[in-house]
C-alpha positions in Angstrom: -61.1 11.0 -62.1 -60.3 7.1 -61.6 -56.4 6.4 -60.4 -54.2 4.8 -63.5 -51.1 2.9 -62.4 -48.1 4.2 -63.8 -45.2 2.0 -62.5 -44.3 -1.7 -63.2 -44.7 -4.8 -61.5 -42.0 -7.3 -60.3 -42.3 -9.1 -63.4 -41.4 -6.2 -65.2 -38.2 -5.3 -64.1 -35.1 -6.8 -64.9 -31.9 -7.2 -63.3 -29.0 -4.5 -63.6 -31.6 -2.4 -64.9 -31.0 0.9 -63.8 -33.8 4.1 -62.8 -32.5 7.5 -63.1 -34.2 10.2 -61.3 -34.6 14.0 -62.0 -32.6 16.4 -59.7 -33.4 18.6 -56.6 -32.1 21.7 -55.2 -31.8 20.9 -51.3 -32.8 24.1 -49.3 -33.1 25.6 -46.2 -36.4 25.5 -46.0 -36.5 21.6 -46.7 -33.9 21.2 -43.8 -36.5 23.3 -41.3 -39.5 21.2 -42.7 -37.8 18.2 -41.8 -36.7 19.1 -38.5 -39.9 20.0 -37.7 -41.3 16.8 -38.7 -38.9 14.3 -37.5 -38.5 16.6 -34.4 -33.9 16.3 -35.0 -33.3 19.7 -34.1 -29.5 18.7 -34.0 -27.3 22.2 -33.9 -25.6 20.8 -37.3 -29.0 21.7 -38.9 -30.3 24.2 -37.4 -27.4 26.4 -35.7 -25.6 28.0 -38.2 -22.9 29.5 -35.4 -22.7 26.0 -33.6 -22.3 24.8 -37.7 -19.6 27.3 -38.5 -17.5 26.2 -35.7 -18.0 21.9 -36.6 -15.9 20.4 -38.7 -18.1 21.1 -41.4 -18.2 24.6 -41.1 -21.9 25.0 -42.3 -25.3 23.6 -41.6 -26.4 20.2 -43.7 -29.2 18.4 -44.7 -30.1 15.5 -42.2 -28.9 12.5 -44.2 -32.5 10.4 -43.4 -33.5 14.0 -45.4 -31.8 13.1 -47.8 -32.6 9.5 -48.2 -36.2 10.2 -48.0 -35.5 12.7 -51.2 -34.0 10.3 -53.4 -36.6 7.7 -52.7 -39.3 10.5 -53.3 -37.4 11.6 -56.4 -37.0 8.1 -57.8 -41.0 7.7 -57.1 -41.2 10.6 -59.4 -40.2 8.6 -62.5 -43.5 6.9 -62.2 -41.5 3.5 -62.3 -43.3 2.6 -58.8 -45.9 4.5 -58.9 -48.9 2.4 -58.0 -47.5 -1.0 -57.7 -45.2 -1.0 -54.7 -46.6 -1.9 -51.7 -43.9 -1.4 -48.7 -40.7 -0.9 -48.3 -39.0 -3.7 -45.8 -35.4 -3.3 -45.6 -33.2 -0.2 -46.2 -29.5 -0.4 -45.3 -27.9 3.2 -45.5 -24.2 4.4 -45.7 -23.8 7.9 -45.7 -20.6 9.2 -47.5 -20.5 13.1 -47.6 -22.5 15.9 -46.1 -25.0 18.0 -47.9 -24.9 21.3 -48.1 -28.2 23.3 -48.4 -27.8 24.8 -52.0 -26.7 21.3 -53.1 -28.5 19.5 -56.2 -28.9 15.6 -55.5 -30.0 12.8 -58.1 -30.5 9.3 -57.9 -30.0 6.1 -59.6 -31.3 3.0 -58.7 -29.7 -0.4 -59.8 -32.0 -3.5 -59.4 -29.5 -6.2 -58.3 -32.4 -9.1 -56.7 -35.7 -10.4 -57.2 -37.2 -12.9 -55.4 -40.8 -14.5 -55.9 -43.0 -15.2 -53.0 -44.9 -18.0 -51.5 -47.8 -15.4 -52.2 -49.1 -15.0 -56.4 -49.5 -11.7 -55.9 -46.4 -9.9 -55.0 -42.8 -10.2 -55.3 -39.5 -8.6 -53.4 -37.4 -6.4 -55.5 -33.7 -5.7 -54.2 -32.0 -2.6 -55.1 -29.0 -0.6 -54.3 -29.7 3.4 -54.6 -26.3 5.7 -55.5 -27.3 9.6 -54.8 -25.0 12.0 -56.2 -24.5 15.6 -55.8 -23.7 18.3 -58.5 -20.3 17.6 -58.9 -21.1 13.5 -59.0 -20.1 13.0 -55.7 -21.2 10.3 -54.5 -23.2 11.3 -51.2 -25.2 8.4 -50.3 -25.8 4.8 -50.9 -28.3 2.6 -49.4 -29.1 -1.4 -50.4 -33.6 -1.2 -50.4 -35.8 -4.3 -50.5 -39.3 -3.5 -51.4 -42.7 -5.7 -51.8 -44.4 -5.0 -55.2 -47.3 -6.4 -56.5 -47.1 -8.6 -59.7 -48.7 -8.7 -63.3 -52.2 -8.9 -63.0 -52.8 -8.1 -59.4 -52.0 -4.4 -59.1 -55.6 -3.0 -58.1 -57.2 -0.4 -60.2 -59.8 1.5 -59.2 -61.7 3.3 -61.9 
């Protein structure tokens, strides 16, 4: 079955626009995937008596965890999908912990676009909010992205 692009090109979107993800349960599980992956085995993750005793007093997600969700959970709108090519800048501030149990959501504001000396792509500026279940704001991180432009996204199929 030939690949259809879903998301929009640089032309398409508009500044102040926002993209709202879904929402996501983070888990234990998730944490121990990650750790694996990344290889931060950091006793705030993975020791729940060294957590208990932290200022904290539980284990939390890894916030690079939980940056990596909100980007994979704003790809899930299909907004991207298919017509982003890289991501070049992300500049993260990480306001409060998560807790495993906690439900996360993103928004993503475009705030800059910026043509380039090449016809077929364009850099999209953005500033991602993630909020917990009580709209919290957890995390907030400024993302500059290359996406290709109207008429040059390749299709195959």
């Amino acid at each position: 079955m030939p690949y259809k692009v879903r998301g929009r090109t640089f032309d398409e979107f508009v500044i102040n626009e926002e993209i709202v993800s879904g929402a996501r349960t983070v888990s234990e599980a998730d944490v121990v995937n990650f750790a694996c992956l990344s290889g931060d085995f950091h006793p705030e993750h993975m020791n729940e008596e060294y957590a208990r005793k932290g200022p904290l007093g539980e284990r939390i997600a890894h916030g690079l965890l939980v940056l990596s969700m909100a980007t994979g959970l704003l790809n899930q709108t299909g907004a991207f999908e298919g017509t982003s090519i890289a991501i070049l800048e992300v500049t993260a501030r990480f306001v409060k912990a998560v807790k495993f149990g906690d439900t996360i959501r993103a928004i993503q504001k475009i705030v800059g676009k910026k043509e380039t000396s090449k016809p077929d792509r364009g850099v999209l500026t953005s500033r991602i909010t993630v909020l917990n279940q009580n709209d919290e704001m957890i995390l907030e991180a400024d993302l500059v992205a290359l996406l290709y432009r109207r008429g040059f996204v390749p299709i195959s199929g």
